[in-house]
MOPAC internal coordinates of N, CA, C and O (Angstrom, degrees):
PM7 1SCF
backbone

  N    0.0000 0     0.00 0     0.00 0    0    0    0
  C    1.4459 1     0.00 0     0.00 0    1    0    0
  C    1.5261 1   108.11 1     0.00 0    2    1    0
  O    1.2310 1   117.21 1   -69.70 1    3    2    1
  N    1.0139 1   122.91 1   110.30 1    3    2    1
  C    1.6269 1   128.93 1   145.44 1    5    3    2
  C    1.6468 1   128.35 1   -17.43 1    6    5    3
  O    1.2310 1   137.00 1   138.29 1    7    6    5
  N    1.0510 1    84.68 1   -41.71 1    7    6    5
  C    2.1309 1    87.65 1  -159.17 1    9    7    6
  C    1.6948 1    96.52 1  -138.92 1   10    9    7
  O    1.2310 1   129.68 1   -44.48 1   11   10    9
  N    1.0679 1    98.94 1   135.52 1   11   10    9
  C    2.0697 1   100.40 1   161.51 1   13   11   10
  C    1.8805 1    91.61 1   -67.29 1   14   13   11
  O    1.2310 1   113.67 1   143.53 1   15   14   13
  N    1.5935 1   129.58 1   -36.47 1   15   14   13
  C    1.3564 1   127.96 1  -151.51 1   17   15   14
  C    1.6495 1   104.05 1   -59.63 1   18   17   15
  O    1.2310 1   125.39 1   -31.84 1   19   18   17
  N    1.0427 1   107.25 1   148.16 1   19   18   17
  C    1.4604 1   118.65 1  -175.96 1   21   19   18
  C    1.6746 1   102.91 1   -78.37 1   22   21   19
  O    1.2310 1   111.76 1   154.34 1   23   22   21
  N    1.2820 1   133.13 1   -25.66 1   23   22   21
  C    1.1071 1   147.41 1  -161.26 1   25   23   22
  C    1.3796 1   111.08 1   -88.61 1   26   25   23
  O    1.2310 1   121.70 1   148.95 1   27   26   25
  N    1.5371 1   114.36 1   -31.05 1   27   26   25
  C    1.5068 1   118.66 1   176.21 1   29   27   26
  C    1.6296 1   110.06 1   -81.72 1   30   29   27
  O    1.2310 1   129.04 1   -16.05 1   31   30   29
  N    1.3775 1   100.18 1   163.95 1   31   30   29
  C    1.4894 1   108.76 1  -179.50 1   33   31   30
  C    1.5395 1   117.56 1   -86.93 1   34   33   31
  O    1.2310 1   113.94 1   -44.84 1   35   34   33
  N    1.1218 1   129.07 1   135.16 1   35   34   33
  C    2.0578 1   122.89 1  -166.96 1   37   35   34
  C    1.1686 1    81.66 1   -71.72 1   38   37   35
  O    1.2310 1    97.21 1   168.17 1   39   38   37
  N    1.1781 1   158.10 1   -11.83 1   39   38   37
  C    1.4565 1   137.08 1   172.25 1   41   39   38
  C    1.6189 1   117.97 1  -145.33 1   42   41   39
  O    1.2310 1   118.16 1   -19.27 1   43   42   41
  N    1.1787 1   121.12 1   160.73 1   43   42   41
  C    1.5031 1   124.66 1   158.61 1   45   43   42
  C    0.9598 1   120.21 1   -96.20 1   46   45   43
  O    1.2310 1   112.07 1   -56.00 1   47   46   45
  N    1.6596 1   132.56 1   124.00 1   47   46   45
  C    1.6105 1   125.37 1  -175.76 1   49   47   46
  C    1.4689 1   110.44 1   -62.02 1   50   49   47
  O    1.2310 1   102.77 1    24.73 1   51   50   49
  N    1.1139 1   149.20 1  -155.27 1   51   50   49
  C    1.4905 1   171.82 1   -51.12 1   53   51   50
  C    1.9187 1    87.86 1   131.59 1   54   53   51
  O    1.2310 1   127.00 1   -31.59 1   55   54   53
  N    1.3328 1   104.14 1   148.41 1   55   54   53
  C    1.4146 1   116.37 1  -178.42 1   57   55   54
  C    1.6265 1   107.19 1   -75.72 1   58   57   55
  O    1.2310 1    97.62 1   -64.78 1   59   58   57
  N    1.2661 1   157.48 1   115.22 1   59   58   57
  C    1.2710 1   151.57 1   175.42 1   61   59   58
  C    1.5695 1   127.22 1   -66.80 1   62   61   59
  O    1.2310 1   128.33 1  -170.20 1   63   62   61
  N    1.3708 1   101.56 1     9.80 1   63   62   61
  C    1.1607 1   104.43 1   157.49 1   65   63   62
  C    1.7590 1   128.99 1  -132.53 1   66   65   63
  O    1.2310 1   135.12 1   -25.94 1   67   66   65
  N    1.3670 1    88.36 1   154.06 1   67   66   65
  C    2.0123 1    81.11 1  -170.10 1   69   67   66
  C    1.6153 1   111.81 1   -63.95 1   70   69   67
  O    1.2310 1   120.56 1   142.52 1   71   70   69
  N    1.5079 1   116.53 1   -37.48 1   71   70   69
  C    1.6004 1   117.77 1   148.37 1   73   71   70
  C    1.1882 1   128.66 1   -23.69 1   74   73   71
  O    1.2310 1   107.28 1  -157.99 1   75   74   73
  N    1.0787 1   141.31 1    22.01 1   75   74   73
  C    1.0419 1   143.27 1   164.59 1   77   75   74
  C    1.2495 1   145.30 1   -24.38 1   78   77   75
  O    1.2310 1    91.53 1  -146.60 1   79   78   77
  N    1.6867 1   165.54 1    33.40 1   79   78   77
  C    1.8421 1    87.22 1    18.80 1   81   79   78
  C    1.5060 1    99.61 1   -97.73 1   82   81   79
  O    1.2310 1   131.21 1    11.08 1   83   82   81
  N    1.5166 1    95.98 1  -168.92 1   83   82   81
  C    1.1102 1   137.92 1  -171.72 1   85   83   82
  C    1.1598 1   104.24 1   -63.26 1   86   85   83
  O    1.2310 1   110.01 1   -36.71 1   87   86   85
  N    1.9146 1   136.36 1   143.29 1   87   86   85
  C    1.5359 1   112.03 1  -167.71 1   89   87   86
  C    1.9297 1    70.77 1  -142.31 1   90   89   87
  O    1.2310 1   140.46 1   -44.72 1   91   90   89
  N    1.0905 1    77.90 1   135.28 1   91   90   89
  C    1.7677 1   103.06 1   171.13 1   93   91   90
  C    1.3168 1   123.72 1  -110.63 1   94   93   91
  O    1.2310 1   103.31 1   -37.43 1   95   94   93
  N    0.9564 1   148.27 1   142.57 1   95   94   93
  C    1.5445 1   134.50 1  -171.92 1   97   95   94
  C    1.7412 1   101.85 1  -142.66 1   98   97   95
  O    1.2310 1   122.23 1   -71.30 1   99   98   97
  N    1.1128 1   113.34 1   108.70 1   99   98   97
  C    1.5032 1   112.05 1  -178.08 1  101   99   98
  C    1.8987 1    97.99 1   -61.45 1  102  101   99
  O    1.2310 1   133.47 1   -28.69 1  103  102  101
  N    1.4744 1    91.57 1   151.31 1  103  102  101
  C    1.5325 1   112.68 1   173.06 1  105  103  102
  C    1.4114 1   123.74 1   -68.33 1  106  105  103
  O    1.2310 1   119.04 1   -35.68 1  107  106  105
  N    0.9990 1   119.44 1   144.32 1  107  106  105
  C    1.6037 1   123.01 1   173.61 1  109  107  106
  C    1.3963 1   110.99 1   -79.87 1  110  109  107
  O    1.2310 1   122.74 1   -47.11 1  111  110  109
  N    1.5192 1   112.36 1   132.89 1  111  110  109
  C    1.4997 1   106.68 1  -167.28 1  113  111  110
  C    1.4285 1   110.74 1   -67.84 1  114  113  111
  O    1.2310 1   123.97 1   -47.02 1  115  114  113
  N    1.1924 1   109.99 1   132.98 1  115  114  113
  C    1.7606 1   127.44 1   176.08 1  117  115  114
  C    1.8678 1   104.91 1   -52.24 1  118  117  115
  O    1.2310 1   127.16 1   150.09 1  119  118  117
  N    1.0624 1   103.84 1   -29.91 1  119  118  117
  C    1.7080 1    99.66 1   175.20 1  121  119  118
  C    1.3115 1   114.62 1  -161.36 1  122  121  119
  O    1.2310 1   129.21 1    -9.97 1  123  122  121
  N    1.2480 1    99.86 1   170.03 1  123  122  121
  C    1.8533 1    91.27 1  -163.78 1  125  123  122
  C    1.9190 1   101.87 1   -98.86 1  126  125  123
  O    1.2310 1   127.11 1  -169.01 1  127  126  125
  N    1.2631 1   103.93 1    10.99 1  127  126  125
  C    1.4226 1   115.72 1   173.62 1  129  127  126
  C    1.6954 1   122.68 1   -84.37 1  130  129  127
  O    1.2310 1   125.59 1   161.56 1  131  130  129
  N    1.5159 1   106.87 1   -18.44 1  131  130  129
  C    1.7206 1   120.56 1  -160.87 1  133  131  130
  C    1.5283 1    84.41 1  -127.28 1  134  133  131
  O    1.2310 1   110.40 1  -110.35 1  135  134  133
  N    1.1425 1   135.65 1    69.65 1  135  134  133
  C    1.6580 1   119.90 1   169.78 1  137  135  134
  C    1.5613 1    93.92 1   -77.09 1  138  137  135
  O    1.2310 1   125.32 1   -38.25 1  139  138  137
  N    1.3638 1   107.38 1   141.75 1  139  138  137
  C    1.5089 1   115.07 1   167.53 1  141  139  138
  C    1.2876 1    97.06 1   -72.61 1  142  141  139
  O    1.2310 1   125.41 1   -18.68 1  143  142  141
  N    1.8528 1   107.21 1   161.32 1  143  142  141
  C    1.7602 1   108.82 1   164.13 1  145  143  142
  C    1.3175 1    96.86 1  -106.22 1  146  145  143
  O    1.2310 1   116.88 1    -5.26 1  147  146  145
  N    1.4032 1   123.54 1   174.74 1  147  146  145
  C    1.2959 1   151.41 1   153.86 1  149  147  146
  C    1.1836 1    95.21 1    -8.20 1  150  149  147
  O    1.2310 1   114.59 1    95.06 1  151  150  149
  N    1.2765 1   127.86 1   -84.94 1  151  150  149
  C    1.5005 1   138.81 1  -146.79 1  153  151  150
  C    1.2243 1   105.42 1   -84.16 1  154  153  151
  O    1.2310 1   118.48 1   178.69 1  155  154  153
  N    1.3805 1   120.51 1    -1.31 1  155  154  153
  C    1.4740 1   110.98 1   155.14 1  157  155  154
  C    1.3615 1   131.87 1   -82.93 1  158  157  155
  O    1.2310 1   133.57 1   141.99 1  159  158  157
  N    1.6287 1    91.38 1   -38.01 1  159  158  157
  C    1.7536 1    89.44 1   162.26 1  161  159  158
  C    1.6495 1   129.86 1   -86.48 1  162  161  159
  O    1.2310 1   129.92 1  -173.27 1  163  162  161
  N    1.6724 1    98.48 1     6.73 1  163  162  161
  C    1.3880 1   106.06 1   166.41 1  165  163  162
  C    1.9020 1   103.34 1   -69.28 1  166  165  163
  O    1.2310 1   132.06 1   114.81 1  167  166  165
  N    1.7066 1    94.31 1   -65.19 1  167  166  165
  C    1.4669 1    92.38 1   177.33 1  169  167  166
  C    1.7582 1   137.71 1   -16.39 1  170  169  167
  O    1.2310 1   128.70 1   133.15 1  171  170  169
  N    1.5438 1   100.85 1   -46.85 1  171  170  169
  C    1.2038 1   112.71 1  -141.04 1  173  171  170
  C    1.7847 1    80.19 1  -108.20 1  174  173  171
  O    1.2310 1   116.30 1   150.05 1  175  174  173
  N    1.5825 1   124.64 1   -29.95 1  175  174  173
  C    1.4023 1   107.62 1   169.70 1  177  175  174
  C    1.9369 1   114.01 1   -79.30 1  178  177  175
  O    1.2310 1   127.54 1   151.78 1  179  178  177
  N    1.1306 1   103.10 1   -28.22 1  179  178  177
  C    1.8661 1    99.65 1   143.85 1  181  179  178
  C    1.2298 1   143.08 1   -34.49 1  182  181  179
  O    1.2310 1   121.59 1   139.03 1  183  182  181
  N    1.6261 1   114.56 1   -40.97 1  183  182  181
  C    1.3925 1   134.01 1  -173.27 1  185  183  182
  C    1.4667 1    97.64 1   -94.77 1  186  185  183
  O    1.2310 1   118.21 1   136.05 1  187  186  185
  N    1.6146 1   121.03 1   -43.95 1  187  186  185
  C    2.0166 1   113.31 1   179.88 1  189  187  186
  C    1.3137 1    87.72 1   -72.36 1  190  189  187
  O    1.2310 1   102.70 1   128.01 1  191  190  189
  N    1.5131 1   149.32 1   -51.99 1  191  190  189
  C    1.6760 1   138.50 1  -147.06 1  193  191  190
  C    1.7898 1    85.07 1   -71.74 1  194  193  191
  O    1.2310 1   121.20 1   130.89 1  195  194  193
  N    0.9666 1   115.31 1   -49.11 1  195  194  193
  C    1.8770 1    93.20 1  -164.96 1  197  195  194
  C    1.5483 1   114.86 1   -94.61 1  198  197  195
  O    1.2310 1   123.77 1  -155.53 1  199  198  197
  N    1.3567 1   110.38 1    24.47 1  199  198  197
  C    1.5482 1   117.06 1   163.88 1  201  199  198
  C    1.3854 1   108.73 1  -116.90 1  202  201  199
  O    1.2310 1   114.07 1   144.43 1  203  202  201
  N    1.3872 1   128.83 1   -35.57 1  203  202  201
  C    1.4869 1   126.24 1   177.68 1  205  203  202
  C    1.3515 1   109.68 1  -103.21 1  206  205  203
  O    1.2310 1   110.03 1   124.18 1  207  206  205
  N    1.1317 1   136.32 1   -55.82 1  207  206  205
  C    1.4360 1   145.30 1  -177.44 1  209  207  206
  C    1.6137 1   122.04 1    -2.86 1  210  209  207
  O    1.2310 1   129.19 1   140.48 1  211  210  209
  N    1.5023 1    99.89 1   -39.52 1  211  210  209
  C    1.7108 1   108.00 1   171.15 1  213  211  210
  C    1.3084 1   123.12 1   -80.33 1  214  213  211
  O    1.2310 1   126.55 1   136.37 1  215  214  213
  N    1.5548 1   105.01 1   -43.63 1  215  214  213
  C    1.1975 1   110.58 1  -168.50 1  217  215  214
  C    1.7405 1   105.08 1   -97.48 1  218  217  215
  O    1.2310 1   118.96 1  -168.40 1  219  218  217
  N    1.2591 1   119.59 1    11.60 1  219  218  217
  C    1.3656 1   109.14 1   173.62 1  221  219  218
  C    1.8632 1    96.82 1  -119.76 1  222  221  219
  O    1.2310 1   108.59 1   171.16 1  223  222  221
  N    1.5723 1   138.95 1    -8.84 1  223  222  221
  C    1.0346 1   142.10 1   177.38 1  225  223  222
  C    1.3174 1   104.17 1    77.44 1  226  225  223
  O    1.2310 1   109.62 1   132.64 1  227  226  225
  N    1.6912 1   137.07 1   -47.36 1  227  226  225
  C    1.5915 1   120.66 1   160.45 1  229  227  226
  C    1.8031 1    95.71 1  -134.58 1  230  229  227
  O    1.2310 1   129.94 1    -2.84 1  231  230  229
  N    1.3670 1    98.45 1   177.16 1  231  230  229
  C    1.2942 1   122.23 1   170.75 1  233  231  230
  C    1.2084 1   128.00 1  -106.32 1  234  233  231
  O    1.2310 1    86.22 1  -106.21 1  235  234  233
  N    1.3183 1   170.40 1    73.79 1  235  234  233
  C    1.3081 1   142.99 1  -173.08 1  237  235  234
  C    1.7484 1   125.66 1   -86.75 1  238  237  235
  O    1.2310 1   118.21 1   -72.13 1  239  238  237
  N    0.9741 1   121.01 1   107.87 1  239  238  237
  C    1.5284 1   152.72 1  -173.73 1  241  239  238
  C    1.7935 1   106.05 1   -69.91 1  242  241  239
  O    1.2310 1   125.93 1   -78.21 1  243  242  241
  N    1.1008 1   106.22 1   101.79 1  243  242  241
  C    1.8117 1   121.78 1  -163.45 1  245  243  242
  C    1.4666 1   106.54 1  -120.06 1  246  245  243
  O    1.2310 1   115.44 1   -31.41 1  247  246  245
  N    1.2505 1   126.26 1   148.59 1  247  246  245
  C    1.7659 1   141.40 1  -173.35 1  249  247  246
  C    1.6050 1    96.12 1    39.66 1  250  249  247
  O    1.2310 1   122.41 1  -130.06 1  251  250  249
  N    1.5304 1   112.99 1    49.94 1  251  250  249
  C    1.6292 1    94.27 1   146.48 1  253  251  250
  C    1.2695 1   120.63 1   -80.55 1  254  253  251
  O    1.2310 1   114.89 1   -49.65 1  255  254  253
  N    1.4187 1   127.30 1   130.35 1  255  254  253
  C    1.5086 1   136.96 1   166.37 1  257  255  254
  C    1.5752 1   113.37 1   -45.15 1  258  257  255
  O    1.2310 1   122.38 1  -118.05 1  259  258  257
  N    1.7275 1   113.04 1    61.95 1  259  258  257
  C    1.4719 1    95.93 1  -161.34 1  261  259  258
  C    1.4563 1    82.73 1  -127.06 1  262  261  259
  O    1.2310 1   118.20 1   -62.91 1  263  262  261
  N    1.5816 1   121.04 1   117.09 1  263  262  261
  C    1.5186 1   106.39 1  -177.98 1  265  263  262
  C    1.3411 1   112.26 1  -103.27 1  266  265  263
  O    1.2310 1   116.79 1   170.20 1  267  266  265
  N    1.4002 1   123.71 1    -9.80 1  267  266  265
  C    1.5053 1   120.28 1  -171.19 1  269  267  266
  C    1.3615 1   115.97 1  -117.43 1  270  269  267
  O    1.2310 1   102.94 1    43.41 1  271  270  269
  N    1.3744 1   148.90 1  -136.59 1  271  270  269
  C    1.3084 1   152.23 1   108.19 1  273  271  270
  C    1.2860 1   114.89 1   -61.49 1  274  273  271
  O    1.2310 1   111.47 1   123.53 1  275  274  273
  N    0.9048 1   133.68 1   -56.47 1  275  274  273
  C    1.5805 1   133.39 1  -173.25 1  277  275  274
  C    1.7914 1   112.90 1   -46.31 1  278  277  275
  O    1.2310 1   133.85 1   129.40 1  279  278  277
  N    1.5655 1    90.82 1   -50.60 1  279  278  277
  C    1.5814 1   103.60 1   166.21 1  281  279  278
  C    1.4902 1   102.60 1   -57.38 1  282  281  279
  O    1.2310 1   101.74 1   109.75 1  283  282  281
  N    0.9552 1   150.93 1   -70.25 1  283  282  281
  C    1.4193 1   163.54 1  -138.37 1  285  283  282
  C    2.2623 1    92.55 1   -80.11 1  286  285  283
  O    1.2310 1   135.97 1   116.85 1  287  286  285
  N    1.1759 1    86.70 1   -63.15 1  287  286  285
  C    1.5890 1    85.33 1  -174.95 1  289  287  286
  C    1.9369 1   103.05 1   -49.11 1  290  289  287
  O    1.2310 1   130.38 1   136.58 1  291  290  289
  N    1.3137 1    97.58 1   -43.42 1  291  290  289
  C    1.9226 1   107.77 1  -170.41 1  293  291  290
  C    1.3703 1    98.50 1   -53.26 1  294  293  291
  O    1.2310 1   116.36 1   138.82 1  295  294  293
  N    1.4616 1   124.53 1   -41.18 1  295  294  293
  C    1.5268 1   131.45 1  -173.79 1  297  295  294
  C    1.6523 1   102.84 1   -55.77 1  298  297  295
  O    1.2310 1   128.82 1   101.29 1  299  298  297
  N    1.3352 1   100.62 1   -78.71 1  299  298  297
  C    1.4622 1   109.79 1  -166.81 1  301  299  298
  C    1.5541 1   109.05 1   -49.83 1  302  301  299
  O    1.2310 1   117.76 1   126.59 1  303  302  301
  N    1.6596 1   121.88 1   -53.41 1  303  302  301
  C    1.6706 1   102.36 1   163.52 1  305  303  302
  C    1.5269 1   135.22 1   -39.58 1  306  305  303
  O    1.2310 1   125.82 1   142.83 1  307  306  305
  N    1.5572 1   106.42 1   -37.17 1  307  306  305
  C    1.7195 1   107.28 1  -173.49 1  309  307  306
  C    1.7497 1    94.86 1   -80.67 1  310  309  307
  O    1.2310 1   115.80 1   179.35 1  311  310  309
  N    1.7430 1   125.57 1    -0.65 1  311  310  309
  C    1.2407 1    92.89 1   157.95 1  313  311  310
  C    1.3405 1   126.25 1   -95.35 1  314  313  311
  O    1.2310 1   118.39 1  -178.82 1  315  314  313
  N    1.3532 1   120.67 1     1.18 1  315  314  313
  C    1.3214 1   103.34 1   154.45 1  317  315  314
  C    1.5457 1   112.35 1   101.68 1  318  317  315
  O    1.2310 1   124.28 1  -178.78 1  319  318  317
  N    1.3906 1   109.39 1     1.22 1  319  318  317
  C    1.2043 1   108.64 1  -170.32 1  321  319  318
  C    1.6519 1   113.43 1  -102.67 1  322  321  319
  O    1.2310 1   120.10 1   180.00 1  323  322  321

């Protein structure tokens, strides 16, 4: 059992999909004139996490332009979660 809480489940199933997870790979910018910022590819990993996220059990998020922590921390705030 997981939890003494009555509210949790005595177990976690198996992921329901054969995706296991889901592997995303951000795009290479189409020109070196339109660089996306941060919070654009926060946006847009916002929009795949709340369309697949259930039905794939995780996501993994690949070639983000994130070179530091600060970058990395800036990501995870503009998602909002």
């Amino acid at each position: 059992m997981y939890s003494w809480r009555a509210e949790f489940p005595d177990h976690i199933g198996a992921p329901n999909s054969p995706l296991f997870p889901l592997v995303a790979l951000a795009k290479e910018k189409a020109n070196a004139d339109a660089t996306p910022s941060i919070g654009d590819y926060a946006a847009a990993a916002r929009s795949l996490l709340k369309e697949h996220l259930t039905s794939h059990g995780a996501v993994l998020l690949r070639r983000l332009p994130l070179s530091s922590g600060e970058d990395f921390s800036t990501f995870v705030q503009a998602l909002g979660w």
